[in-house]
Structures are given as structure tokens and as C-alpha cells.
C-alpha positions in Angstrom: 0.0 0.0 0.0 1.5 3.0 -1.3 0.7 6.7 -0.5 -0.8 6.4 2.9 -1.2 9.7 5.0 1.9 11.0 3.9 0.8 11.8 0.8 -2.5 13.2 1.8 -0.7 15.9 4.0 1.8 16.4 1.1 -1.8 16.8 -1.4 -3.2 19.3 1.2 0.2 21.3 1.9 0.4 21.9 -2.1 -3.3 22.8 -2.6 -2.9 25.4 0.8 0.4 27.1 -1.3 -1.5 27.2 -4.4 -3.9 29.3 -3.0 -1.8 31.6 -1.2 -0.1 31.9 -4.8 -3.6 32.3 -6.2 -4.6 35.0 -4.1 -1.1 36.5 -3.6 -1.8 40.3 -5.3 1.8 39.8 -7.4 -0.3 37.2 -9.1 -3.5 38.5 -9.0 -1.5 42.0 -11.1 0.6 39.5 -13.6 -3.0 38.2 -14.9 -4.9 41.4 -15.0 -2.6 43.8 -16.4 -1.3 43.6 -20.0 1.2 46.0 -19.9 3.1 44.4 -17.4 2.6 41.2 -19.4 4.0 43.2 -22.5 6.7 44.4 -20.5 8.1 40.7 -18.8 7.9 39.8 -22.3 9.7 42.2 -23.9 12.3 41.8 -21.2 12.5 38.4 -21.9 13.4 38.5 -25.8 15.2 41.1 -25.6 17.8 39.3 -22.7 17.5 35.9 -25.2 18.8 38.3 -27.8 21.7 39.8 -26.0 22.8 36.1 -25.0 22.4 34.4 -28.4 24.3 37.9 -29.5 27.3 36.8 -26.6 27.5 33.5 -28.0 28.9 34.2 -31.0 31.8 32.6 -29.9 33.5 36.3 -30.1 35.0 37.6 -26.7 32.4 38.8 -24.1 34.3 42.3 -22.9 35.0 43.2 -27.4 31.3 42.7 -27.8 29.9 44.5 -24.9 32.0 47.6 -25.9 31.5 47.0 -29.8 28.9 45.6 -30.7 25.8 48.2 -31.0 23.1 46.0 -31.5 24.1 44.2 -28.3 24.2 47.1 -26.1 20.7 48.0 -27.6 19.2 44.6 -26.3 20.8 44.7 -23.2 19.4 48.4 -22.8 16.2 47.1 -23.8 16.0 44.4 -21.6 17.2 46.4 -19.0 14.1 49.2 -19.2 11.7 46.4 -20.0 12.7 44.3 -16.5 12.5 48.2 -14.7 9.0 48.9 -15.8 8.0 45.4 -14.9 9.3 45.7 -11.3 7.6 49.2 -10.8 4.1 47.4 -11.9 4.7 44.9 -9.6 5.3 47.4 -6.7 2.4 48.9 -7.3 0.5 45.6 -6.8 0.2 44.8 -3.2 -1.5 48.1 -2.5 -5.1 47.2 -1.8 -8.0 49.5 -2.5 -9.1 51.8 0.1 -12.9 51.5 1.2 -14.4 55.2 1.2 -17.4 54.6 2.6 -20.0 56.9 0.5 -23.5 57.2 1.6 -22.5 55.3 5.6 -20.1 57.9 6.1 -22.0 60.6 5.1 -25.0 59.9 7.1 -22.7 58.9 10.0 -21.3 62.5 9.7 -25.0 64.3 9.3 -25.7 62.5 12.6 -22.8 64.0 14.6 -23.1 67.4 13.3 -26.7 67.2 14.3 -26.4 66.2 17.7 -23.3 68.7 18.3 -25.5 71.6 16.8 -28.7 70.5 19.5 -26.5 69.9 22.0 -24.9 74.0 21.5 -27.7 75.8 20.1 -30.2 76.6 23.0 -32.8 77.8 19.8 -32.7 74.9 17.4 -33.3 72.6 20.5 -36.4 74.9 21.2 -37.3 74.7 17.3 -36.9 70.9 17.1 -39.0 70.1 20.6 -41.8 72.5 19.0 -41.8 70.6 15.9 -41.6 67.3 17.5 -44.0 67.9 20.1 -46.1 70.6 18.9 -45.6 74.4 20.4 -45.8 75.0 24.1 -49.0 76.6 25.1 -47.8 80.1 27.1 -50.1 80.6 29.8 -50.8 83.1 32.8 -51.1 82.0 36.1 -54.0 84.3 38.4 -54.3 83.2 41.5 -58.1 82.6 43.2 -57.2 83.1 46.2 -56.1 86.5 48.0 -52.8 87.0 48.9 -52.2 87.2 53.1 -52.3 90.1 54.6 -49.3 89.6 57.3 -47.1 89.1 55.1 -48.6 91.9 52.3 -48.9 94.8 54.9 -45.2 95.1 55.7 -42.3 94.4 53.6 -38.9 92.7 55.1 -37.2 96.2 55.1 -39.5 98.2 56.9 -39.6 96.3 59.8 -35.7 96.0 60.6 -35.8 99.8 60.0 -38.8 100.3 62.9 -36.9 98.1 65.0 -33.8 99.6 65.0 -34.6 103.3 66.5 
């Protein structure tokens, strides 16, 4: 019996790293952007030039001074691999959420409540509305006031005492 359990944790190990690659956002960039495509590509041939070019069987160091065509590859290849590596730095950066309409209402509801909280009027304004106007009213009493405590006021009768 061949393939026992080793081989199942060595099946699941492989399908776990495929889809970290899968969802790795290098990845994710190589497939969805054709210029970066264009550009690994174009790095490519132009490095298979430059070699096939040093393997003319001609010195290495005569060529690389010499030889134009070379140095054109080579330069080639050169800005081709740059342009590739800046797309992929770009990649990892993940797209920022900017919450819209959630935001927006979330911020409506904090300015509201900071204004009702400050302004003594629009508190008045939104209580009316809510609850309908207060009804302004004059109290008259039914009964007659006292007369002890009508007759003399406070400061007349420390200054009777006092003489």
C-alpha cells in the first residue's frame, strides 16, 4: 500500500500554497494587467537576444564595448525588467474602502447632535416641531394673597426696629 497519509498531507500542503499563490496580489497583477505582461515579455526576448548575440563565440568584454546591437538589447531588456518591477510594486496596494453614503449619514448624525447639543434655539425649534408648540399661559391666583405678610415688607420692619 503505497501513499498512505503522507501523501494526503503532502496533497493538502500543495493545494494550501497554491492558493496563497492564487490569491497573492503579485499574481493577481501578472494576470490582469497587460502591460506588465508586455513588458516581462519584452524583457525576456530582448535578454535571449543579448545572449544568443554573446554566444557568437567572439570575446564577451569586445562585444559588450563594440557591438551596437548588443548594447541595444541589453538596454532594452534592461528598461523592459525596470517597468515590470515598478508594476509589480504597485500591486500589493489594496484598494481603500471610502465609505459613500454610511459615512456621510454617519457625519450628518454628529453634526446634528453637536449643533442640538450648543444651540439653545434649534433645541427649542426641534421640541416645537416634535412635540407641537408649548402653550404660554398666565397663572392668576383665586385666592387672595395674606395680609401679614402683604402689609409690611422685610425692610421696613428691621428699620422700625432699630430706632
Amino acid at each position: 500500500m503505497r501513499g498512505g497519509m503522507g501523501a494526503k498531507k503532502k496533497a493538502a500542503k500543495a493545494g494550501a500554497a497554491a492558493q496563497a499563490v492564487r490569491h497573492s496580489p503579485y499574481v493577481q497583477r501578472l494576470a490582469e494587467d497587460e502591460e506588465l505582461r508586455a513588458n516581462l515579455w519584452s524583457a525576456y526576448e530582448s535578454a535571449r537576444d543579448a545572449v544568443g548575440r554573446l554566444q557568437n563565440g567572439k570575446h564577451p568584454t569586445k562585444q559588450i564595448f563594440d557591438d551596437k546591437k548588443l548594447q541595444k538589447d541589453i538596454k532594452a531588456a534592461a528598461e523592459s525588467f525596470r517597468d515590470a518591477s515598478v508594476a509589480l510594486r504597485d500591486a500589493p496596494r489594496r484598494r481603500k474602502r471610502k465609505g459613500g453614503l454610511g459615512k456621510l449619514i454617519l457625519v450628518g448624525i454628529v453634526g446634528a447632535g453637536l449643533a442640538l447639543a450648543i444651540s439653545e434655539d434649534l433645541r427649542k425649534k426641534v421640541l416645537d416641531a416634535l412635540f407641537g408648540a408649548e402653550e404660554e399661559f398666565e397663572y392668576s391666583a383665586t385666592t387672595a394673597p395674606s395680609t401679614a405678610t402683604a402689609s409690611t415688607p422685610a425692610g421696613d420692619e428691621t428699620a422700625s426696629t432699630t430706632t
